[in-house]
C-alpha positions in Angstrom: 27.0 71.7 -1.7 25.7 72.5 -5.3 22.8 69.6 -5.8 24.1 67.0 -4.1 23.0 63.8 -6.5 25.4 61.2 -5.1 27.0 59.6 -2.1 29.3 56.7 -1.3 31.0 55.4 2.3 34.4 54.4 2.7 36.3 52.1 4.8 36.9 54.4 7.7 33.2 56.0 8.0 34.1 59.3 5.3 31.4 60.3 2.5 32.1 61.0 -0.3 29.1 63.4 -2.1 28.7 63.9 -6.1 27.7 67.6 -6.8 26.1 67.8 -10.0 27.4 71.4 -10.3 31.1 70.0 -10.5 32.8 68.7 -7.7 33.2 66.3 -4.9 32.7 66.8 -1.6 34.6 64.4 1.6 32.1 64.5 4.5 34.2 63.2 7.8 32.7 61.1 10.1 32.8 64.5 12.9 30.7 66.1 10.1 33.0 68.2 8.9 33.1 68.7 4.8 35.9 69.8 2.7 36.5 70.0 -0.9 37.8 66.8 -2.3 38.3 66.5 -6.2 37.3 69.1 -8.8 38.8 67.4 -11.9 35.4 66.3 -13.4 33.4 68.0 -15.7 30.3 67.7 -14.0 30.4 64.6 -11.8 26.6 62.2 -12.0 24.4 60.3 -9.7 27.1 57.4 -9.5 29.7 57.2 -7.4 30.9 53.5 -5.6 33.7 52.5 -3.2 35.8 49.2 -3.8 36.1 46.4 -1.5 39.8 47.7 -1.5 38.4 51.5 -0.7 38.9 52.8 -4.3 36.8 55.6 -5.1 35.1 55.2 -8.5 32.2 58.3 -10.0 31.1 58.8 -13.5 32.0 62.2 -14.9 28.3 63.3 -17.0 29.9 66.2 -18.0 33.0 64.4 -19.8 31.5 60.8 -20.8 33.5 58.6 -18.5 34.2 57.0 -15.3 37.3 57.9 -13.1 38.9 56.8 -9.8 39.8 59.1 -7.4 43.2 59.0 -5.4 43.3 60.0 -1.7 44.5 63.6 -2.6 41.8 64.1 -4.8 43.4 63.7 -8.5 42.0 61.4 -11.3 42.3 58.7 -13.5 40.1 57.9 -16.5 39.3 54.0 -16.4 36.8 53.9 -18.9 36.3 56.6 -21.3 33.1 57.3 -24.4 30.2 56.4 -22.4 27.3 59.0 -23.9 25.5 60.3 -20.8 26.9 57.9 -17.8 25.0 58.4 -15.1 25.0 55.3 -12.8 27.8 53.2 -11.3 28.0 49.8 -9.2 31.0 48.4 -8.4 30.6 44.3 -7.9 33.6 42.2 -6.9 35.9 43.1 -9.5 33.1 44.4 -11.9 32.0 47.8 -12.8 28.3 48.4 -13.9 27.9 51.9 -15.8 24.6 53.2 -16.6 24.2 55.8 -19.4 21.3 58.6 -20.2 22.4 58.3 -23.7 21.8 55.3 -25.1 19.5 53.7 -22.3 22.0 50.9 -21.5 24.1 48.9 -18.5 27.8 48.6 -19.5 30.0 45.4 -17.8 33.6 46.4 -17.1 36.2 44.5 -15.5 38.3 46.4 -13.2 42.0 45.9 -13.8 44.5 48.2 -12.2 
């Protein structure tokens, strides 16, 4: 792993592990790892799982948050936030922190 900053549990035990260098990496409940999704720019400390075992991390590198499907592609669900860093997913709420303005933004989750 390249600087591991992030890490989130799913449903059936897996971890999933934020590199800061650019990738994510699936860590199975055996311990073995393998690539999972390299379609962020460089992925941040924040990275949450639903209550319906959606995979949401912010993307530092490109300003913006994005699920993560099972085979590893990605959706941009919120986009222009300078710096995100943090993520919290609550009920059907998603809390995204940014470096670069110093603030919490509320989203609802609609999909």
């Amino acid at each position: 792993m390249k600087t591991p900053v992030g890490v989130a549990e799913d449903l059936d035990g897996n971890l999933y592990v934020t590199n800061y260098g650019g990738s994510i990496i699936k860590v199975f409940p055996d311990g073995t790892t393998r690539p999972f999704s390299n379609d962020f720019g460089r992925p941040g400390v924040g990275i949450d799982i639903s209550l319906q075992n959606e995979i949401f991390a912010v993307d530092n590198g490109d300003g913006c948050v994005r699920i993560i499907s099972q085979d590893g592609s990605t959706n941009i669900v919120v986009d222009g936030i300078s710096g995100c860093v943090a993520l919290l997913i609550h009920g059907n709420t998603l809390y995204v922190g940014s470096w670069g303005t110093g603030a919490v933004y509320e989203y609802r989750i609609i999909l």
